[in-house]
C-alpha atoms as a printed R data frame, in Angstrom:
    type eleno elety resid chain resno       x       y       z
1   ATOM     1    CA   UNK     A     1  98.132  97.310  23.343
2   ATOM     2    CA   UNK     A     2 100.674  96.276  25.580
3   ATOM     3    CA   UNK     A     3 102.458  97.942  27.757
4   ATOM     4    CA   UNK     A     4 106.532  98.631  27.782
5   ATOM     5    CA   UNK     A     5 108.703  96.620  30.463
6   ATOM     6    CA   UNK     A     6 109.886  99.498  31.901
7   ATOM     7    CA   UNK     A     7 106.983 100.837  32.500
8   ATOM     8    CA   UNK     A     8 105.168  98.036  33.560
9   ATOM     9    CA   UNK     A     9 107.525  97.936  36.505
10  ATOM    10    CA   UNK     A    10 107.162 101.390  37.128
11  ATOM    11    CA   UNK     A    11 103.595 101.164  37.676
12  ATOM    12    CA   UNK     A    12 103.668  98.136  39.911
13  ATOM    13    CA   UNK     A    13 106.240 100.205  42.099
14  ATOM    14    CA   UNK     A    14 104.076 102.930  41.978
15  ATOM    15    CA   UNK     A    15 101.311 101.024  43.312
16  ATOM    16    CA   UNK     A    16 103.291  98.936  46.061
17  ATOM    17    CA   UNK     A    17 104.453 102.485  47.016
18  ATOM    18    CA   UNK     A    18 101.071 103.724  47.320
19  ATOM    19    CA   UNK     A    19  99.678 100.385  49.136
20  ATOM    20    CA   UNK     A    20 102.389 100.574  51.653
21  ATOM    21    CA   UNK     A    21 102.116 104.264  52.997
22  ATOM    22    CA   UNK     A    22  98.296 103.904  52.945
23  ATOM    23    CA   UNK     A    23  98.874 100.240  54.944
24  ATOM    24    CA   UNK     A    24 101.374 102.651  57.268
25  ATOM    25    CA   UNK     A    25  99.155 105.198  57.760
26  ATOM    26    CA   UNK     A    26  96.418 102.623  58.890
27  ATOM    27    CA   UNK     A    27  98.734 100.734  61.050
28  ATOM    28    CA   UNK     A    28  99.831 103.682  62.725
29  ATOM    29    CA   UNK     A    29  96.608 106.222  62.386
30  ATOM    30    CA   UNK     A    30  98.520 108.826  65.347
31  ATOM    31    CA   UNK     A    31 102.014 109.469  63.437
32  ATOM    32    CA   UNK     A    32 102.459 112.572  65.326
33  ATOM    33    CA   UNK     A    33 103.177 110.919  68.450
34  ATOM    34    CA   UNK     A    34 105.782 109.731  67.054
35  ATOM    35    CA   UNK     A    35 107.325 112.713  68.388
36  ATOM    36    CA   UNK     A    36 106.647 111.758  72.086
37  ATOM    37    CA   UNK     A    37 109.331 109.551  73.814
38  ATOM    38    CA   UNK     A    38 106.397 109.361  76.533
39  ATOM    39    CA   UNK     A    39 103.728 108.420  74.296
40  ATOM    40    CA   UNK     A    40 105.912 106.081  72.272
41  ATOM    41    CA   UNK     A    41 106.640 104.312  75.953
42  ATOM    42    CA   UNK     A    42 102.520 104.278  76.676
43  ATOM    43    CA   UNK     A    43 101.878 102.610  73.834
44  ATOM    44    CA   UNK     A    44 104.740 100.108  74.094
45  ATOM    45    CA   UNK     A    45 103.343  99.472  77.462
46  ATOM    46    CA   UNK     A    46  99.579  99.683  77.224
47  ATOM    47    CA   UNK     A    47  98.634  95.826  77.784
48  ATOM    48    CA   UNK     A    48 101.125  94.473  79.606
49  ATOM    49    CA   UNK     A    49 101.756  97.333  82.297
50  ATOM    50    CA   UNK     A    50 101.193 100.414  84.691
51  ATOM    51    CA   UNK     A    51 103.095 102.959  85.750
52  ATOM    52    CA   UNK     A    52 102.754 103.821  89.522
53  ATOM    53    CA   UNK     A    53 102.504 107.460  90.027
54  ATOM    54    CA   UNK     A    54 101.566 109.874  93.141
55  ATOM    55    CA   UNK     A    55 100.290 113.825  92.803
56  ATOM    56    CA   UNK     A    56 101.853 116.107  94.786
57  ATOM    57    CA   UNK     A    57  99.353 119.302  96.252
58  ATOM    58    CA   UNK     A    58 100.254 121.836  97.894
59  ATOM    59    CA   UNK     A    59 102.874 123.214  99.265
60  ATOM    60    CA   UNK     A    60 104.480 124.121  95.935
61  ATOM    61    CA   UNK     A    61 107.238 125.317  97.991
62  ATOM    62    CA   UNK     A    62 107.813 121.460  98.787
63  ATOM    63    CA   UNK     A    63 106.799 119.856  95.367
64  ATOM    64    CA   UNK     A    64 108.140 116.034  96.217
65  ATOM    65    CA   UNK     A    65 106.684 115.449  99.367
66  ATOM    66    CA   UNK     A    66 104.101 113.019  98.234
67  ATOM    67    CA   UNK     A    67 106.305 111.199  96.177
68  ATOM    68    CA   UNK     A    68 109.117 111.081  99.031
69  ATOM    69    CA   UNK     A    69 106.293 109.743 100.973
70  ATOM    70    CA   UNK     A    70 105.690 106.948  98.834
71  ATOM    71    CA   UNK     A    71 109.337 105.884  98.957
72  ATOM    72    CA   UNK     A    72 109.369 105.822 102.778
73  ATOM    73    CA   UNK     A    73 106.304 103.556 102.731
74  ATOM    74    CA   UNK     A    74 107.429 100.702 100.278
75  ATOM    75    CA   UNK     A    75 111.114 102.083  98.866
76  ATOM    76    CA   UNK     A    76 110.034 102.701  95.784
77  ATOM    77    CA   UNK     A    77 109.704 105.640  93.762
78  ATOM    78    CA   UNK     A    78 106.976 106.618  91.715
79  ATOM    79    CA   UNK     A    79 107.463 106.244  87.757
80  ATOM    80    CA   UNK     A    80 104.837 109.303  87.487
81  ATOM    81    CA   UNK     A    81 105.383 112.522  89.512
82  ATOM    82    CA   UNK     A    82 102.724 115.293  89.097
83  ATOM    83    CA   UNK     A    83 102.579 118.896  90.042
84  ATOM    84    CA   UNK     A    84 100.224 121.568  89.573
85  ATOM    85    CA   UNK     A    85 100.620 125.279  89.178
86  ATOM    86    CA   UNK     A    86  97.560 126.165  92.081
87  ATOM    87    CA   UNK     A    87  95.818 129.533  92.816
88  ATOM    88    CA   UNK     A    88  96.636 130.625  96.589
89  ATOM    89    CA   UNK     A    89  99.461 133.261  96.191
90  ATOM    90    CA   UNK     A    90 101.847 131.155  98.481
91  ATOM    91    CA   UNK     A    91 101.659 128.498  95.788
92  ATOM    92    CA   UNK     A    92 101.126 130.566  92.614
93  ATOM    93    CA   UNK     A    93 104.830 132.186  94.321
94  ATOM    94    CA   UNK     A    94 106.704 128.805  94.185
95  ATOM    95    CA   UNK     A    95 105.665 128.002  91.093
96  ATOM    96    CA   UNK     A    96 109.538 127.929  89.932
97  ATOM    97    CA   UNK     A    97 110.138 125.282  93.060
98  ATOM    98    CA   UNK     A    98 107.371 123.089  91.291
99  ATOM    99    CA   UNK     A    99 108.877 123.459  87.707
100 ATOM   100    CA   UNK     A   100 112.091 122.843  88.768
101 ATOM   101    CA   UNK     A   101 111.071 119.974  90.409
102 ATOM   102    CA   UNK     A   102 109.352 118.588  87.050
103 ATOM   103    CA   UNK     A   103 112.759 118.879  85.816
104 ATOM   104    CA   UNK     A   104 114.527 116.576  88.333
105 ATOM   105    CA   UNK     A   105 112.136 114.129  87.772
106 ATOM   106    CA   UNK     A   106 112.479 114.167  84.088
107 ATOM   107    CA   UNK     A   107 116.210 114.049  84.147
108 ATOM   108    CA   UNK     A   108 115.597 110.889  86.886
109 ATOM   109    CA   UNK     A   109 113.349 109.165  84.522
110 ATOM   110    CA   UNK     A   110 109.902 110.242  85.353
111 ATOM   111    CA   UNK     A   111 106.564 110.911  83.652
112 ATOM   112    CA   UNK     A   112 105.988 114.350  83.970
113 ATOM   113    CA   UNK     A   113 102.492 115.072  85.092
114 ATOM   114    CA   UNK     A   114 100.754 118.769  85.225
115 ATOM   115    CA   UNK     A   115  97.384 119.937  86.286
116 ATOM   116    CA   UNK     A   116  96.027 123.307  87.178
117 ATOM   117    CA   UNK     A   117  93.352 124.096  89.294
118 ATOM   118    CA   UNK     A   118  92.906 127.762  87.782
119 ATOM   119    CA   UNK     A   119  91.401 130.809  89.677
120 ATOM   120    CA   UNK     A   120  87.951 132.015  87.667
121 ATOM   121    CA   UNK     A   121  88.727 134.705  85.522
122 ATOM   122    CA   UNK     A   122  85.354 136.273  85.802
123 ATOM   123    CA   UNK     A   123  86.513 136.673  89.404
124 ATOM   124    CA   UNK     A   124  89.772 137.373  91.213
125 ATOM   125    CA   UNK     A   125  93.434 135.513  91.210
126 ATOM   126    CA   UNK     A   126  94.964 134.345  93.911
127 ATOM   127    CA   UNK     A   127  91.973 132.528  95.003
128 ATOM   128    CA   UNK     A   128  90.885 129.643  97.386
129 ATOM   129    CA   UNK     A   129  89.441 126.124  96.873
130 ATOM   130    CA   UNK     A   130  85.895 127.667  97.937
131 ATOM   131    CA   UNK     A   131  82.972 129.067  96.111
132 ATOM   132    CA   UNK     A   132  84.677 132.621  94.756
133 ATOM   133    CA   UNK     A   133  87.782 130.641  93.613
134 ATOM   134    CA   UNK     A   134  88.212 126.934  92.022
135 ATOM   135    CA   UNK     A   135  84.852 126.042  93.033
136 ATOM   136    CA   UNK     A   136  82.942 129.548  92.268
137 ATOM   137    CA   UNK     A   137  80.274 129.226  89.001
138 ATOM   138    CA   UNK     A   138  80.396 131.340  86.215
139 ATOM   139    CA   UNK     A   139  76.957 132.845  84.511
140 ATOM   140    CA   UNK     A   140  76.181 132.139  80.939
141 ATOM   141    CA   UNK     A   141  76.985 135.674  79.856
142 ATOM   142    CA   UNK     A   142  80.193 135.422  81.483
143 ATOM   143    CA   UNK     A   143  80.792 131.967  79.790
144 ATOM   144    CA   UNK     A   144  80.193 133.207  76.614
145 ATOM   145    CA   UNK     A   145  82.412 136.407  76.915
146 ATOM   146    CA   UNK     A   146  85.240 134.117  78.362
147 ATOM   147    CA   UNK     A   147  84.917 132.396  74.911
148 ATOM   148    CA   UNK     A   148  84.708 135.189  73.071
149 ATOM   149    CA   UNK     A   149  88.087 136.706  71.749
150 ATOM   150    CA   UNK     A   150  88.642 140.331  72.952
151 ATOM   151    CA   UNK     A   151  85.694 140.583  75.828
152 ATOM   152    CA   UNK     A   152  87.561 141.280  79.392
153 ATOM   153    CA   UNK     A   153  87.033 137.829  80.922
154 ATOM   154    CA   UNK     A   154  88.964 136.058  77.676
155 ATOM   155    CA   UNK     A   155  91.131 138.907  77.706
156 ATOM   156    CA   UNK     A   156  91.770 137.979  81.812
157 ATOM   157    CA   UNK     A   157  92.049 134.190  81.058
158 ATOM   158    CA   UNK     A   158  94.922 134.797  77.991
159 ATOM   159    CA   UNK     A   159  96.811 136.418  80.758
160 ATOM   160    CA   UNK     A   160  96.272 133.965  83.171
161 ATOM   161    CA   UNK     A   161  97.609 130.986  80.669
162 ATOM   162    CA   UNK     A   162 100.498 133.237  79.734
163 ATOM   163    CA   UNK     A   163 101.949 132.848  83.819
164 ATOM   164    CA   UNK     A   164 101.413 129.472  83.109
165 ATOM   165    CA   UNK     A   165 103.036 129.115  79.640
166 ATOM   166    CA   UNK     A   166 106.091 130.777  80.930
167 ATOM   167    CA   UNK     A   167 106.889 127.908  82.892
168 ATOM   168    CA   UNK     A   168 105.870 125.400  80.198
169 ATOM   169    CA   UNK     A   169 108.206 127.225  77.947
170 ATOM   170    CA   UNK     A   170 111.076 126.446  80.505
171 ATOM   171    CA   UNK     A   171 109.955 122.805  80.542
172 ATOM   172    CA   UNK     A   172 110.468 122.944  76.369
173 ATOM   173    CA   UNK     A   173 113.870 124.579  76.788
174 ATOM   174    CA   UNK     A   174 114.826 121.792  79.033
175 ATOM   175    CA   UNK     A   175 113.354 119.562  76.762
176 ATOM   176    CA   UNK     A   176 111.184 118.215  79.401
177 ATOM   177    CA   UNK     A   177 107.792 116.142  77.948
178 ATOM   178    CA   UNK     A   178 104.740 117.304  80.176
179 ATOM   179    CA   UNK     A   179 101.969 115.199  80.289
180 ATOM   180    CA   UNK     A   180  99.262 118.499  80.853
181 ATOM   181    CA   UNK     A   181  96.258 117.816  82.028
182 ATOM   182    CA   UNK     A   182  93.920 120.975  82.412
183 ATOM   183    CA   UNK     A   183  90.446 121.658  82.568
184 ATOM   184    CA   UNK     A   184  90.271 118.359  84.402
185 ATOM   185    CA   UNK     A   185  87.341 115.996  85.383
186 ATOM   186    CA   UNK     A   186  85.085 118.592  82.689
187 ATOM   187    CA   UNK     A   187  81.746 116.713  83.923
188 ATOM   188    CA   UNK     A   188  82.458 118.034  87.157
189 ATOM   189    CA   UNK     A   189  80.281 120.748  87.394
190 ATOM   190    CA   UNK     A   190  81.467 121.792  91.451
191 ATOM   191    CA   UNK     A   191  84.559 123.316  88.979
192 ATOM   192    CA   UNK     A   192  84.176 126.571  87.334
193 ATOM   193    CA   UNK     A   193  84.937 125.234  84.045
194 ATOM   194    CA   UNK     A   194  83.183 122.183  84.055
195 ATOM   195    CA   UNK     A   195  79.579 120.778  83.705
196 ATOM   196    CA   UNK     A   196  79.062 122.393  80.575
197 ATOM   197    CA   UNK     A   197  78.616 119.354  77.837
198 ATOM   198    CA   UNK     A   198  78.142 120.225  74.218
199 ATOM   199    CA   UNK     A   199  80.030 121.939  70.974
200 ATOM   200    CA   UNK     A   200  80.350 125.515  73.214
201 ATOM   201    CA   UNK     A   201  80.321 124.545  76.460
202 ATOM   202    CA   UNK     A   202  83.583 122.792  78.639
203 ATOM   203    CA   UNK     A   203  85.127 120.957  75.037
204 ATOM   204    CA   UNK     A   204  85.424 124.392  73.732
205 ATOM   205    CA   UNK     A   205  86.999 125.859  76.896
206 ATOM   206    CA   UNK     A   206  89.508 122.974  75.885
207 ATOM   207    CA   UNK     A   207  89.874 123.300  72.378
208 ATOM   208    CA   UNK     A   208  90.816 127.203  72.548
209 ATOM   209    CA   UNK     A   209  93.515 126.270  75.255
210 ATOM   210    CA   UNK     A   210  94.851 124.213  73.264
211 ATOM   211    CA   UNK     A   211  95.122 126.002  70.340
212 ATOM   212    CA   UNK     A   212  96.673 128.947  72.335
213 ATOM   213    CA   UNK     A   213  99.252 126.577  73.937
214 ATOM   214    CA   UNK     A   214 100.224 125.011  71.135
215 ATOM   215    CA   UNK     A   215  99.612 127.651  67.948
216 ATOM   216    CA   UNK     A   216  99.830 130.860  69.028
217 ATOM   217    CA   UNK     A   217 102.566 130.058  72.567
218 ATOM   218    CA   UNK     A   218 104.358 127.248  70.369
219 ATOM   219    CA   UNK     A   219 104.538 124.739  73.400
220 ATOM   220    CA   UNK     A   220 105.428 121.764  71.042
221 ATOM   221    CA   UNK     A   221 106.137 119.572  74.382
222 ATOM   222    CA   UNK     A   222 102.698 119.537  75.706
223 ATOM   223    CA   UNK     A   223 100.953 115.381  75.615
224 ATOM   224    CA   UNK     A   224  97.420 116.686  76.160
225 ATOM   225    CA   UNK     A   225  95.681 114.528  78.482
226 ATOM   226    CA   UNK     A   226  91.704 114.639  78.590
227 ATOM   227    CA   UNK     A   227  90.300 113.525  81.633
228 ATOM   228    CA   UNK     A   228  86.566 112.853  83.112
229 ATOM   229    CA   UNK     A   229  85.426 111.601  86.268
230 ATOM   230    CA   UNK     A   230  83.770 108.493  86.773
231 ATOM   231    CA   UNK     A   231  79.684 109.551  87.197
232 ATOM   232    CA   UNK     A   232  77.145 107.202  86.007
233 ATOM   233    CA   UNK     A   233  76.540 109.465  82.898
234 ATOM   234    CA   UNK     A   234  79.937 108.489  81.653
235 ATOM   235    CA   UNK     A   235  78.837 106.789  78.713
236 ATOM   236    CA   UNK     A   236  77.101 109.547  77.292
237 ATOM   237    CA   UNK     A   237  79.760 111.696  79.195
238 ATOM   238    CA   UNK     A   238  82.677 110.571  76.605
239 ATOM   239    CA   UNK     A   239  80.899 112.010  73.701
240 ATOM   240    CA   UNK     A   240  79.211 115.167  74.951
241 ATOM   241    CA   UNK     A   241  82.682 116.429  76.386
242 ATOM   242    CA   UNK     A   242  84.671 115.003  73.768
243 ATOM   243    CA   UNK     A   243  87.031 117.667  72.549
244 ATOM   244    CA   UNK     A   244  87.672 115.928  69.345
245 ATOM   245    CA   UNK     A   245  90.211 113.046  68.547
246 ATOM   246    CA   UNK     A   246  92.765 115.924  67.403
247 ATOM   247    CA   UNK     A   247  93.209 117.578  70.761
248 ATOM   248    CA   UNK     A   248  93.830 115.248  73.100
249 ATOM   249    CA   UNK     A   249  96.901 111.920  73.298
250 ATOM   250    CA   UNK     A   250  95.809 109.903  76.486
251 ATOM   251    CA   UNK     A   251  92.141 110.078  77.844
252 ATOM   252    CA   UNK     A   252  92.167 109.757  81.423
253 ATOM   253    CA   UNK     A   253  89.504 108.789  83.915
254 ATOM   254    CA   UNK     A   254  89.378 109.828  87.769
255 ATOM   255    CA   UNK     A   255  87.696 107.420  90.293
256 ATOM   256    CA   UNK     A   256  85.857 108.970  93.231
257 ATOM   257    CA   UNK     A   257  82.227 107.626  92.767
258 ATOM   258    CA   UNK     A   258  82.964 105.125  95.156
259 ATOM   259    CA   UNK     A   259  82.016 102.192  92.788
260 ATOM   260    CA   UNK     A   260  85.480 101.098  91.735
261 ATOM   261    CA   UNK     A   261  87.172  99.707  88.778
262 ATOM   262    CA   UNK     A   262  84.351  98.251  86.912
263 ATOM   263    CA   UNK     A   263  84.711  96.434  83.867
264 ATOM   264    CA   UNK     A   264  81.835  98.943  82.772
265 ATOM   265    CA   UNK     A   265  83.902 102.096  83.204
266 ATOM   266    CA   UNK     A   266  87.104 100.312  81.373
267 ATOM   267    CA   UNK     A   267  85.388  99.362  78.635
268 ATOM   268    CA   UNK     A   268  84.025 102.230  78.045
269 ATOM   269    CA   UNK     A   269  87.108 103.898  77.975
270 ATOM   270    CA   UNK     A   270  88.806 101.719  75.771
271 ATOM   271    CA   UNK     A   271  86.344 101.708  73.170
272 ATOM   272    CA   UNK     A   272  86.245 105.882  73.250
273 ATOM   273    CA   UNK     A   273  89.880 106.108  73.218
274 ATOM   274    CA   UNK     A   274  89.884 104.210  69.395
275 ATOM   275    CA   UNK     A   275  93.894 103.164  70.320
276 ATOM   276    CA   UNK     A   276  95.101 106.059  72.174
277 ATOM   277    CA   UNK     A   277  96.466 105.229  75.910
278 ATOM   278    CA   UNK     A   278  94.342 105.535  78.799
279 ATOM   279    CA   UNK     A   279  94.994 106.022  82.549
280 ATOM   280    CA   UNK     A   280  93.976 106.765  85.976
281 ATOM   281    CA   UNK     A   281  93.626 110.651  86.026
282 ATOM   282    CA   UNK     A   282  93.038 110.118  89.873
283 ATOM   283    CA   UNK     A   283  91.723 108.399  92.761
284 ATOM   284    CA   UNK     A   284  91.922 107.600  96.764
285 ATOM   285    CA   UNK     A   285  91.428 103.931  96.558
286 ATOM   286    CA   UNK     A   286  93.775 102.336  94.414
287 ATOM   287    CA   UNK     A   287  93.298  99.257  91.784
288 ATOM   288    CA   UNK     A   288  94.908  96.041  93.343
289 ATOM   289    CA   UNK     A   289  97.672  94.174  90.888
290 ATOM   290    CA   UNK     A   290  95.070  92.051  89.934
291 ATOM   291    CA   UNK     A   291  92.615  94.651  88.531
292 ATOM   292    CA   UNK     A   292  95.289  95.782  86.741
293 ATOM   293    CA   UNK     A   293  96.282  92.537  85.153
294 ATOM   294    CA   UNK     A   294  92.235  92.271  84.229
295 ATOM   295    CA   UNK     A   295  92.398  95.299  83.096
296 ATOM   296    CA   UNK     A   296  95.608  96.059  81.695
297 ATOM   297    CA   UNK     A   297  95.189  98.909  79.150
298 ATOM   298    CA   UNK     A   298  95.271 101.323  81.888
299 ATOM   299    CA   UNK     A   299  98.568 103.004  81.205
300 ATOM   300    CA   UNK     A   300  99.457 104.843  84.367
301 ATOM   301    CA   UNK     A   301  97.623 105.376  87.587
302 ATOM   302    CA   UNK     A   302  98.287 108.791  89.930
303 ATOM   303    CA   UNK     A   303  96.867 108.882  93.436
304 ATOM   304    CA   UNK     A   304  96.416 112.015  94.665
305 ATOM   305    CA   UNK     A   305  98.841 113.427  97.501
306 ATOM   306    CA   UNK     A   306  96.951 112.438 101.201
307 ATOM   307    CA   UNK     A   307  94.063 110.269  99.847
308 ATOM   308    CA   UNK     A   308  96.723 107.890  98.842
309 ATOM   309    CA   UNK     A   309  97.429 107.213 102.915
310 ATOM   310    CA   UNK     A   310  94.059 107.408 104.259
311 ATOM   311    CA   UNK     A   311  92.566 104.970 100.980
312 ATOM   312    CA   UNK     A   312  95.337 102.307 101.206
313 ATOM   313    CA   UNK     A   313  96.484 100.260 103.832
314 ATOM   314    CA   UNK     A   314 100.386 100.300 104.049
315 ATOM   315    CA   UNK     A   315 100.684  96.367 103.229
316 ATOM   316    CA   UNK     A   316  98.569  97.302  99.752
317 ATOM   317    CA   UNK     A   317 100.860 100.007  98.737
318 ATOM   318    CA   UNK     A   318 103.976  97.836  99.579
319 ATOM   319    CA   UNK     A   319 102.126  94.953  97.308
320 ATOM   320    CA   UNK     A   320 100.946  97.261  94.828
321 ATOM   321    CA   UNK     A   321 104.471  99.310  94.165
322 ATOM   322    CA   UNK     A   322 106.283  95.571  94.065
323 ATOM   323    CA   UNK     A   323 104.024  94.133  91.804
324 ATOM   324    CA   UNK     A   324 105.514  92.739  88.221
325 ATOM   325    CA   UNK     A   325 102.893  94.728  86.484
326 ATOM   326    CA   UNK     A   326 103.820  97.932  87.811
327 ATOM   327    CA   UNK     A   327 106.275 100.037  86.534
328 ATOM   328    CA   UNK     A   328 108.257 102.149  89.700
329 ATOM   329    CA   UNK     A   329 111.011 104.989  88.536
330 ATOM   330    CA   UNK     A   330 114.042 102.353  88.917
331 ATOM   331    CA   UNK     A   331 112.114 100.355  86.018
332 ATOM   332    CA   UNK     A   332 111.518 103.434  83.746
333 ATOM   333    CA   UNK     A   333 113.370 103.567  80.264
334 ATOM   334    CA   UNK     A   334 114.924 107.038  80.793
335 ATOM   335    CA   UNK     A   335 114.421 110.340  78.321
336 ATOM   336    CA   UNK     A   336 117.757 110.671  76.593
């Protein structure tokens, strides 16, 4: 029996229709970044070029010194600033100094970038970078109660993310992008949070932050960034501290182990990132131009603060932030 004309077309539209949004979806298999002027710049970079970018420690009271630094050293400006919200009570007090310098940045051009080296909140806040503060352990029990909704320690650690999500929140009003990186190198286990691998260990730490953040705070301006440091167990490292494809848009990697950029470490990177960007969470020693150009998928790099001076001669950070792969803040697109 054959079918009408009419609805012969029909159906062939119907089928090109279906086709197309399926070859869409395919194409493009992370949509929701979409949403991200940031991410949408990654990706139209990742390949071709790196942004430069410098962390900036303490004092929060002086949030750009870092960066200035940079520009005194070659005259260029970082294309990535970073902050961090910190646990001494000088610091966790100038938090506003730090946010309001995210927002300069932004409204310069930047890539926002924040970390947080949290207190541990089976102990006390403010803290120091010593063995009862960033660097303290927690027990099982108390890992499991600060997982546990309603026990004291995940009752401490909501509050402690709500100081934080204030100034997040002001970020979102100001329409400010932050590429948020907590929790960071999680197979560090010298960190209270991290060492843990598995489904309830460090992942899960992640997962529930980021489900507060973005669910129950609403902080809709948040690019989560996943990050791991470069041990010899990374390999096994990206899977058993996976938080799951769905919580995290750039996977970063820091480099401390004193081995360098190996084409081992990149690759393995690329392959667990299925797409997504990747970058340079951290490091002393920067990559040279010509790493980058061998390995080119590395979407940003961040030195951190003083390791950037005493890890780099002057003449490599003058060659590095002139290089034509390297993106500095007078060759950003802008955020408007």
């Amino acid at each position: 029996m054959s079918i009408p004309i009419n609805k012969s077309i029909f159906a062939l539209l119907a089928i090109l229709w279906l086709f197309s949004s399926f070859k869409k979806e395919r194409l493009n298999p992370q949509a929701p970044q979409a949403a991200f002027k940031t991410l949408r710049f990654l990706d139209s970079i990742s390949g071709l070029k790196t942004v430069a970018g410098i962390h900036n420690r303490e004092p929060n009271a002086a949030p750009a010194t870092w960066t200035d630094s940079i520009h005194s050293s070659t005259g260029k400006y970082p294309g990535l600033w970073s902050g961090d919200f910190l646990f001494e009570q000088d610091n966790i007090d100038n938090r506003q100094a730090m946010i309001n310098e995210a927002i300069h940045q932004w409204k310069h051009g930047a890539l926002v970038n924040i970390m947080w080296h949290a207190c541990n909140p089976a102990l006390n806040q403010p803290c120091g970078f010593d063995g009862q503060g960033v660097l303290s352990q927690m027990t099982n029990d108390q890992w499991t109660q600060l997982l546990t909704e309603g026990t004291p320690v995940n009752r401490k650690w909501k509050a402690m993310m709500d100081e934080v999500c204030v100034y997040l929140q002001q970020l979102k009003d100001q329409h400010v992008e932050v590429l948020w990186r907590p929790l960071h190198e999680m197979n560090q286990a010298k960190f209270w949070w991290g060492g843990r691998p598995g489904p309830e260990g460090t992942r899960m730490l992640y997962q529930q932050m980021h489900d507060y953040m973005t669910k129950t705070k609403g902080l809709t301006n948040l690019v989560w960034i996943w990050d791991l440091q470069d041990f010899s167990t990374l390999p096994g490292d990206v899977n058993a501290y996976n938080p799951g494809a769905g919580y995290w848009d750039i996977a970063a990697l820091d480099f401390y182990d004193g081995s360098g950029y190996t084409s081992k470490k990149y690759n393995t990177m690329v392959s667990m990132a299925k797409g997504k960007p990747i970058a340079i969470g951290e490091c002393e020693v920067l990559p040279t131009a010509a790493q980058l150009l061998a390995q080119p998928k590395w979407t940003f790099f961040m030195s951190w603060s003083e390791l950037t001076f005493a890890g780099n001669s002057n003449v490599k950070l003058d060659s590095l932030y002139h290089a034509g792969n390297v993106i500095t803040l007078d060759q950003m697109p802008g955020w408007k």
